[in-house]
Legacy VTK file of the C-alpha trace (Angstrom):
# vtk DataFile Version 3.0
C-alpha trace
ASCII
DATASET POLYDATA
POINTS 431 float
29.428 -14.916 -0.858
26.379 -17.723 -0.863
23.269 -16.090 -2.143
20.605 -16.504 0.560
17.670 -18.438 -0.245
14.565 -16.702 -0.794
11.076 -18.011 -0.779
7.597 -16.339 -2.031
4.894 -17.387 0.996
1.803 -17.285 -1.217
3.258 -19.324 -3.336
3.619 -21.894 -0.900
0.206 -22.310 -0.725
-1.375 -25.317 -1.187
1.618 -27.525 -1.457
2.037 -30.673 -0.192
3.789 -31.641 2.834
5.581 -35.060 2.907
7.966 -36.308 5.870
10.982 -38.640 5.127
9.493 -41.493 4.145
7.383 -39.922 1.623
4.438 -39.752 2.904
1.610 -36.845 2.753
1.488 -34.977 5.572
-0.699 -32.817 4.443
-0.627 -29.149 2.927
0.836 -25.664 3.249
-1.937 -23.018 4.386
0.265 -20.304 5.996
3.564 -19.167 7.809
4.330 -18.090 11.189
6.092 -15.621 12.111
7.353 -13.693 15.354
7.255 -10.478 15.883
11.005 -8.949 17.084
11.200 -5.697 19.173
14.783 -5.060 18.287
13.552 -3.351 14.504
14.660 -6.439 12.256
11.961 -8.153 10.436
9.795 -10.850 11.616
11.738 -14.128 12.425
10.099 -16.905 10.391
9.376 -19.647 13.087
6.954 -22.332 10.935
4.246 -23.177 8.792
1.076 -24.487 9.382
-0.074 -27.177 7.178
-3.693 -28.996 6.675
-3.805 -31.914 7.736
-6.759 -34.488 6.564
-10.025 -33.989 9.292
-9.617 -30.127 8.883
-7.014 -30.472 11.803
-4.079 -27.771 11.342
-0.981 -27.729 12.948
2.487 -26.366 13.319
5.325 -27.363 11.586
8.744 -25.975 13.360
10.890 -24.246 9.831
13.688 -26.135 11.155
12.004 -29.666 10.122
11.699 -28.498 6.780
14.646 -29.746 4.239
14.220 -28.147 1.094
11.031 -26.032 -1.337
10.532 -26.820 -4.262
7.603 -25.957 -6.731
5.971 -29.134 -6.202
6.507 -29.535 -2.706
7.743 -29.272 0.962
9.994 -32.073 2.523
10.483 -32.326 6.141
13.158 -33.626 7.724
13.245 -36.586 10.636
11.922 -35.965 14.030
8.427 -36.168 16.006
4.856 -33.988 14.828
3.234 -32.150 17.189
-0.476 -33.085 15.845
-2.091 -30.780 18.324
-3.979 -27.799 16.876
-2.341 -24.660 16.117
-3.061 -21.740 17.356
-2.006 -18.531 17.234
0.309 -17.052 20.105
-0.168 -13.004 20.809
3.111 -11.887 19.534
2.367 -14.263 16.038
1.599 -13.303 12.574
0.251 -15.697 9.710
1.688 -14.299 6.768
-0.955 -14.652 4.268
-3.791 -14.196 6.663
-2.752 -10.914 8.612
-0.884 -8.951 5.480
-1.849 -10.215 2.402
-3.825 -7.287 0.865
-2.862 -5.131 3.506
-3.123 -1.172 2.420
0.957 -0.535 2.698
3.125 3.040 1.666
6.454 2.350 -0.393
9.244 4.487 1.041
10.871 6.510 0.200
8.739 7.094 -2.963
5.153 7.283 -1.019
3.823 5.109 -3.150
0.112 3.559 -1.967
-0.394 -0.059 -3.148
-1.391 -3.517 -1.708
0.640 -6.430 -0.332
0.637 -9.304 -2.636
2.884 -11.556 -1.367
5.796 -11.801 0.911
9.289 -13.150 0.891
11.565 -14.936 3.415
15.047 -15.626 3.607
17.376 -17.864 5.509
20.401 -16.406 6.665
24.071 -18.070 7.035
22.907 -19.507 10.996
19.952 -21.010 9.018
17.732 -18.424 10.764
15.037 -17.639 8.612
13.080 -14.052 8.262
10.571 -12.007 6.373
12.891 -9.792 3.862
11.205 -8.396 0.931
7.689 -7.406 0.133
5.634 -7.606 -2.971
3.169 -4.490 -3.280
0.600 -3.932 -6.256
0.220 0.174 -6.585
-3.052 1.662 -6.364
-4.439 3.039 -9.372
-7.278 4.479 -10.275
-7.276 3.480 -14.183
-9.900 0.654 -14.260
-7.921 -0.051 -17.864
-4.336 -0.609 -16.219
-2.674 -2.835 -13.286
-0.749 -0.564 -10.628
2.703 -0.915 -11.165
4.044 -4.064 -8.973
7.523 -3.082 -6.408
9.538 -5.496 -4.790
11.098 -4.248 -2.085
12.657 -4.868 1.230
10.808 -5.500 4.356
11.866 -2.318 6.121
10.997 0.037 3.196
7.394 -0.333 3.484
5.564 1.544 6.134
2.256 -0.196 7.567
3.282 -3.433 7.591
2.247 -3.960 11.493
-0.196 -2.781 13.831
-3.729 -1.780 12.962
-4.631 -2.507 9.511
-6.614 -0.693 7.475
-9.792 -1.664 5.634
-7.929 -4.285 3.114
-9.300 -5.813 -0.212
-9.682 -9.292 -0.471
-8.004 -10.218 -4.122
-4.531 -11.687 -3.445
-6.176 -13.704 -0.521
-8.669 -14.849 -2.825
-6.155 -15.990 -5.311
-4.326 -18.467 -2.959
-7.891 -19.786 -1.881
-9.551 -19.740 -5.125
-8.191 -23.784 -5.736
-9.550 -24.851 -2.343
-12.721 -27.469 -2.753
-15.960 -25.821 -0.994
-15.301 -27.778 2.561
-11.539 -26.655 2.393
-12.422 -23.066 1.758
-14.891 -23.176 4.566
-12.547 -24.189 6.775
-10.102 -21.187 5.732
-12.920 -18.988 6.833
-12.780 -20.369 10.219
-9.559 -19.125 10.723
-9.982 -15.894 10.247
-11.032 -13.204 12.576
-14.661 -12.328 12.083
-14.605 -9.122 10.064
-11.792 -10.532 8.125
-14.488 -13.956 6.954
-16.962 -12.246 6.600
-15.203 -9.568 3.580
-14.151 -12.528 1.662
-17.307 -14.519 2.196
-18.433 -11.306 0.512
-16.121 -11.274 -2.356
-17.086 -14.791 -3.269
-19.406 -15.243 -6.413
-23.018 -15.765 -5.432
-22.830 -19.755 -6.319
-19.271 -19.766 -4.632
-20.426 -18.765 -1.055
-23.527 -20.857 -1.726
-21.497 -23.586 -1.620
-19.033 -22.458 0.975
-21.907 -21.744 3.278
-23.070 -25.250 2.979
-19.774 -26.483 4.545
-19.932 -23.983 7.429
-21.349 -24.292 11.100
-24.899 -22.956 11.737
-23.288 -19.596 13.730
-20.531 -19.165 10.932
-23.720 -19.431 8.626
-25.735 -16.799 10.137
-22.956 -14.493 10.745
-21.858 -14.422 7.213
-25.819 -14.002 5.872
-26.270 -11.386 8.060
-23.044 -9.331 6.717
-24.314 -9.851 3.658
-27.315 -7.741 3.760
-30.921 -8.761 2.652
-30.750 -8.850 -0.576
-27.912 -10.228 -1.417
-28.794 -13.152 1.407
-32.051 -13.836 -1.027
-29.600 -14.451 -3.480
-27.384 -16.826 -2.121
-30.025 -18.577 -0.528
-31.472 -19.103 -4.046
-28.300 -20.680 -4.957
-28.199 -23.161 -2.398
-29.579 -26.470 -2.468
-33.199 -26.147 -1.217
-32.003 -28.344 1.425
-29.035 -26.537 2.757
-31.202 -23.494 2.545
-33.717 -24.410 4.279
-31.400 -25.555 7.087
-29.558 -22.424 6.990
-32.869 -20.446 7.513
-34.240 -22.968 10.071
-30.735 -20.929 12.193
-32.949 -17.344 11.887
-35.582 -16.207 13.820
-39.100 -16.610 12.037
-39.523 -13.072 11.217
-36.109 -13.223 9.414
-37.229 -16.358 7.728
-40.142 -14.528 6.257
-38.281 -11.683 4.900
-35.518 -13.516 2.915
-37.952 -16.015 1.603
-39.930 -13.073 0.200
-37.221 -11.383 -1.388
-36.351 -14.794 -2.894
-38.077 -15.838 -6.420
-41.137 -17.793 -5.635
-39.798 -20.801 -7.904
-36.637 -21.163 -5.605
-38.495 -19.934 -2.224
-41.598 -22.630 -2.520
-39.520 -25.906 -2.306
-37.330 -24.448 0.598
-41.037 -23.344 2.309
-41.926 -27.062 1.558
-39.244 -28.356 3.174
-39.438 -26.535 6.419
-42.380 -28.010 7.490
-42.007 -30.899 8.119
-40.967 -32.249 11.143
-37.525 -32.187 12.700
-35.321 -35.942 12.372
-37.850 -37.065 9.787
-37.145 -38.027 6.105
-39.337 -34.769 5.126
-36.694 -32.275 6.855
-33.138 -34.096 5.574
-34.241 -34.906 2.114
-33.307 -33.059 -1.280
-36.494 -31.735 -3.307
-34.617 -31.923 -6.228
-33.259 -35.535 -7.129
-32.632 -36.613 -10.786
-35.916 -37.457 -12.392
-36.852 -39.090 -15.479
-39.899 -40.248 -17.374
-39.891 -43.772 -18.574
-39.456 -43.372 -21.990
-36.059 -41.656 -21.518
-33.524 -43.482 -22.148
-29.786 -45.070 -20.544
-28.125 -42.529 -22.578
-30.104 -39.411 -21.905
-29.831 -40.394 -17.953
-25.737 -41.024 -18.221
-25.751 -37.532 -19.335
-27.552 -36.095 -16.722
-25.532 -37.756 -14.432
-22.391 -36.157 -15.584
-23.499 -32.842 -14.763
-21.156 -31.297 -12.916
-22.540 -28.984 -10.755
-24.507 -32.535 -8.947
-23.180 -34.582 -5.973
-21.816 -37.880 -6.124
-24.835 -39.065 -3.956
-27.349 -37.422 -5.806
-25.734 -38.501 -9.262
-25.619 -41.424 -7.838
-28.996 -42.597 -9.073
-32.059 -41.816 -11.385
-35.763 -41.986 -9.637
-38.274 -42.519 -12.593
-41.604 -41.425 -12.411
-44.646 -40.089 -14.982
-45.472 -36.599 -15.373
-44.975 -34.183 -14.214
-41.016 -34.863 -13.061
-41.009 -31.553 -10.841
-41.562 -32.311 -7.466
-44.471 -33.591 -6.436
-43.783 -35.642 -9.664
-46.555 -38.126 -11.401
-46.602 -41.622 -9.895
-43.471 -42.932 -8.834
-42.548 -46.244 -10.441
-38.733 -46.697 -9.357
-34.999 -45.904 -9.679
-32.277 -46.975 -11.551
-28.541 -47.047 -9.804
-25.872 -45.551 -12.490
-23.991 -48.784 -11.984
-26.765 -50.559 -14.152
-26.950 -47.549 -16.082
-23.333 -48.152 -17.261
-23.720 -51.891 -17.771
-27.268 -51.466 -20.145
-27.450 -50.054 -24.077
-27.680 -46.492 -24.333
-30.549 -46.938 -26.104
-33.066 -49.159 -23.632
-35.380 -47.440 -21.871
-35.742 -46.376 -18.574
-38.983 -47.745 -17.910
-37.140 -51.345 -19.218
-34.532 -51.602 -15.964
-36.385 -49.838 -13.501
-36.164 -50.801 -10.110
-39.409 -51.163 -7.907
-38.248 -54.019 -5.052
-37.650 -51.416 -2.258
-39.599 -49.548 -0.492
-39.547 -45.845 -0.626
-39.531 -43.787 2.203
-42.482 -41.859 3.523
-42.051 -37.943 4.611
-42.749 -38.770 8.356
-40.214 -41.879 8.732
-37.841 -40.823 11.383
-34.152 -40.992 10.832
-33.322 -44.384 12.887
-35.341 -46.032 10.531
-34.188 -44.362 7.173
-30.536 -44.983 8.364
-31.380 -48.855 8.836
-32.900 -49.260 5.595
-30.084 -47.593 3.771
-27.775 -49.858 5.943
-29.442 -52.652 5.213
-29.515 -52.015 1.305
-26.172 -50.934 0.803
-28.216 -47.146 -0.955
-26.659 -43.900 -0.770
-29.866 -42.490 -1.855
-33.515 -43.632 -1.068
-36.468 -42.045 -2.916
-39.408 -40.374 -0.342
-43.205 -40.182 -1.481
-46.531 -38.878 -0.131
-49.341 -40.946 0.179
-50.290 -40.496 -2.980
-47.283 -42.590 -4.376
-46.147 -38.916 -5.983
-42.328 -38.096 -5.766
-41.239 -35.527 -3.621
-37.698 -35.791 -2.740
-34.755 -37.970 -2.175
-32.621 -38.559 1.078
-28.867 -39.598 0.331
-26.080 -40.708 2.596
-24.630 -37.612 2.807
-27.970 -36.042 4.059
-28.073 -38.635 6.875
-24.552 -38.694 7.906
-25.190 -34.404 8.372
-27.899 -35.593 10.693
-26.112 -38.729 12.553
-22.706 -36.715 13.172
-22.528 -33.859 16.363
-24.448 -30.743 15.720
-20.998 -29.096 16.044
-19.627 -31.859 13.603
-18.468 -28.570 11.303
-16.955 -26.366 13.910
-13.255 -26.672 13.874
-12.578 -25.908 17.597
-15.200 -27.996 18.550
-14.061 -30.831 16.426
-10.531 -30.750 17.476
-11.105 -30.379 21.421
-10.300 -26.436 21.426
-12.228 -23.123 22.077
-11.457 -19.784 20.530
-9.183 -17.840 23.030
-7.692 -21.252 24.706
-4.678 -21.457 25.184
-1.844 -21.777 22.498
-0.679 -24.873 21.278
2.701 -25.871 22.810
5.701 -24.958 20.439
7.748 -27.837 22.031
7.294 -31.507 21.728
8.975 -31.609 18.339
12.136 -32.159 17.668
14.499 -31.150 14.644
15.965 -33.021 12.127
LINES 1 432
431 0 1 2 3 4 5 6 7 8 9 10 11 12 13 14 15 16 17 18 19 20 21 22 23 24 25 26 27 28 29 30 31 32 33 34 35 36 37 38 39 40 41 42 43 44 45 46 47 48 49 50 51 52 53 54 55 56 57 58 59 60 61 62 63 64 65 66 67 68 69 70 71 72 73 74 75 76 77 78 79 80 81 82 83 84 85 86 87 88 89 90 91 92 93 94 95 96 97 98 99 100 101 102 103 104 105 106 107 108 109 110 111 112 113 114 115 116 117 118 119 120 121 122 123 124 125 126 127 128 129 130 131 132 133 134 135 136 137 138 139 140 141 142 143 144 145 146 147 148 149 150 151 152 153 154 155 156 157 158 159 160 161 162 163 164 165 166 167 168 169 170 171 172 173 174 175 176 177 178 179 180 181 182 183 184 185 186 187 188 189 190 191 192 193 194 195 196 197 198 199 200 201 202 203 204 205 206 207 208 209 210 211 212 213 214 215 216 217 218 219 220 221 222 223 224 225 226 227 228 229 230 231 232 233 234 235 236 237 238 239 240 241 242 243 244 245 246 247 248 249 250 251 252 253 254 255 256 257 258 259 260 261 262 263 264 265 266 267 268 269 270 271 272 273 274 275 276 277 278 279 280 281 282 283 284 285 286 287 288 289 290 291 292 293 294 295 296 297 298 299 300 301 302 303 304 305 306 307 308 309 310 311 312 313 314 315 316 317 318 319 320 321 322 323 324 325 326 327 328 329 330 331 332 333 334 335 336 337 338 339 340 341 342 343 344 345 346 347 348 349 350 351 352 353 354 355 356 357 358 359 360 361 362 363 364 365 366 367 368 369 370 371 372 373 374 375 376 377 378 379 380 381 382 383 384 385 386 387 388 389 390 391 392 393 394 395 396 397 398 399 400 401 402 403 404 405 406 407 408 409 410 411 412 413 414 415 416 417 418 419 420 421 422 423 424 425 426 427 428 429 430
């Protein structure tokens, strides 16, 4: 008797996808399956895999030739690169039961679902068969004893779920980059987002939020409660936040800047007002800034700081005293390339350069994009009349403002609205 083969779903996660000719097609996020009214377990009918662009879409389980650790091979045949969605009689495995609140016959054990296995059967048929589940425990010193056990031995499984934790779904999300993770979120149902939007770390969800669509973004803050909204907002780029709370009504503006700390509310109150499409409302407040007597090597290690973007690390702006912003008098920037190419010990204030420009707070977008264009910069310094620092706009700040409104939003993106119709299950053939 051939043992059948059996594959854990979370652990799928993340893998890459790569058809015949061994190319990327992108990666694993979930499987489909279909729900059976005859009793037997849930037939296994795909995955859906990430494609570059945030686009996901369905991959038939017949394409697929073979799992390994490292990776998923599909076999020959045509892609069906429309979007998936879900169909009414559909479950995504990791979405809809991971962490699901399940009861272990015939012991009546409580626990959690932690992962879930499927199986392909002689015909090649493949179907959910056995079910990982954590016990509940109540010792904060000891992890619930872990059961594998067969699909139809565990009671709760489908229908209604109860109010579920967010741990295991956590763990297969945890490697995701801040724009990947965002776009997770987007998939789920509301209630579902906004509990593990909750369950992320304070600078986590900062980040996440950043990535999201303005509705996704107020939705999320508001779930969040006041307080911990101040929070959050504090970790957020002043920039971000300021664009997150430009979303709110001006009374709820008002409120989470107060519960904020005045030394991360005040640049973010800076920054909203100034006008709409103008260098003043898309810049960062908080560019790399050095006095002239630092020197290459002290500004290569600021650069390396990890928690900065590549366009802000991109560049040092130099200026005197004081380097918060409104800084001193601005005298220049230096681009890391001649950072890299200069002795660690010359100064700043020695390869400073002065030959462009900087922007003013009121120059409108057009023209900022043009410059940058025309200098080959992915970051331009901005100054008051004064000649003082006060911010920084960088490529990534324009391209936010140059892209669709919508540019974030999956469906709108991709061409599809929440509650459209399904995405065609034919059109692809096997290999």
């Amino acid at each position: 008797m051939t043992t059948p083969i059996r594959v854990y779903i979370a652990r799928l996660a993340g893998l890459a996808v790569f058809d015949p000719n061994g190319d990327l097609v992108g990666r694993v996020r979930d499987a489909v399956v279909r729900l059976r009214t005859t009793g037997l377990p849930p037939q296994v009918v795909g995955l859906v895999a990430e494609m570059p662009m945030r686009r996901r879409i369905f991959l038939p389980i017949t394409r697929v030739t073979s799992f390994d650790p490292e990776a998923v091979a599909l076999g020959t045949g045509t892609l069906n690169l429309r979007r998936f969605s879900k169909r009414p009689n559909e479950l995504l495995v990791l979405e809809d039961l991971l962490d699901r609140r399940v009861v272990v016959e015939p012991a009546g054990v409580s626990g959690a679902v932690v992962d879930v296995a499927m199986e392909c059967s002689r015909t090649g048929e493949w179907s959910l068969s056995r079910v990982a589940v954590r016990e509940h425990t109540r010792r904060l010193t000891r992890r619930g004893h872990l059961y594998q056990v067969e699909w139809e031995n565990v009671r709760g499984l489908i229908g209604a779920a109860d109010i579920r934790g967010t741990a295991n779904l956590l763990a297969v999300l945890q490697d995701l980059r801040p724009a990947d993770l965002a776009n997770a979120l987007q998939d789920l149902p509301d209630r579902r987002r906004d509990e593990v939007a909750a369950a992320l770390d304070d600078e986590r969800l900062a980040d996440v939020l950043s990535e999201l669509p303005g509705r996704d973004q107020v939705e999320i803050l508001s779930a969040l409660g006041r307080e911990r909204a101040a929070v959050v907002l504090e970790e957020m780029d002043p920039d971000d936040a300021a664009d997150l709370l430009n979303e709110l009504p001006p009374p709820e503006q008002d409120v989470l800047l107060d519960l904020m700390e005045p030394d991360e509310a005040d640049p973010v109150r800076q920054l909203m007002k100034y006008t709409p499409g103008t260098a003043g409302s898309v810049m960062t407040s908080e560019p790399i800034i050095l006095p002239p007597d630092a020197t290459v090597a002290e500004a290569l290690a600021r650069i390396r700081e990890p928690q900065l973007s590549p366009a802000v690390a991109a560049q040092v702006f130099v200026a005197r005293a004081p380097l918060a912003t409104p800084t001193g008098r601005y005298l220049g920037m230096v681009h890391f390339q001649r950072l890299l190419r200069e002795p660690p010990a010359e100064l700043l204030g020695a390869v400073v350069a002065n030959d462009i420009d900087p922007l003013q707070a009121a120059t409108p977008l057009p023209e900022i994009t043009r410059r940058m264009a025309t200098y080959d910069l992915v970051g331009m310094p901005v100054v008051d009349a004064t000649n003082r620092l006060v911010g920084a706009v960088t490529v990534d700040d324009v391209l936010d403002q140059t892209l669709p409104r919508d540019w974030r939003d999956r469906n709108a993106a991709t061409g599809s609205t929440a509650g459209g119709p399904a995405s065609p299950r034919d059109g692809v053939t096997g290999g």
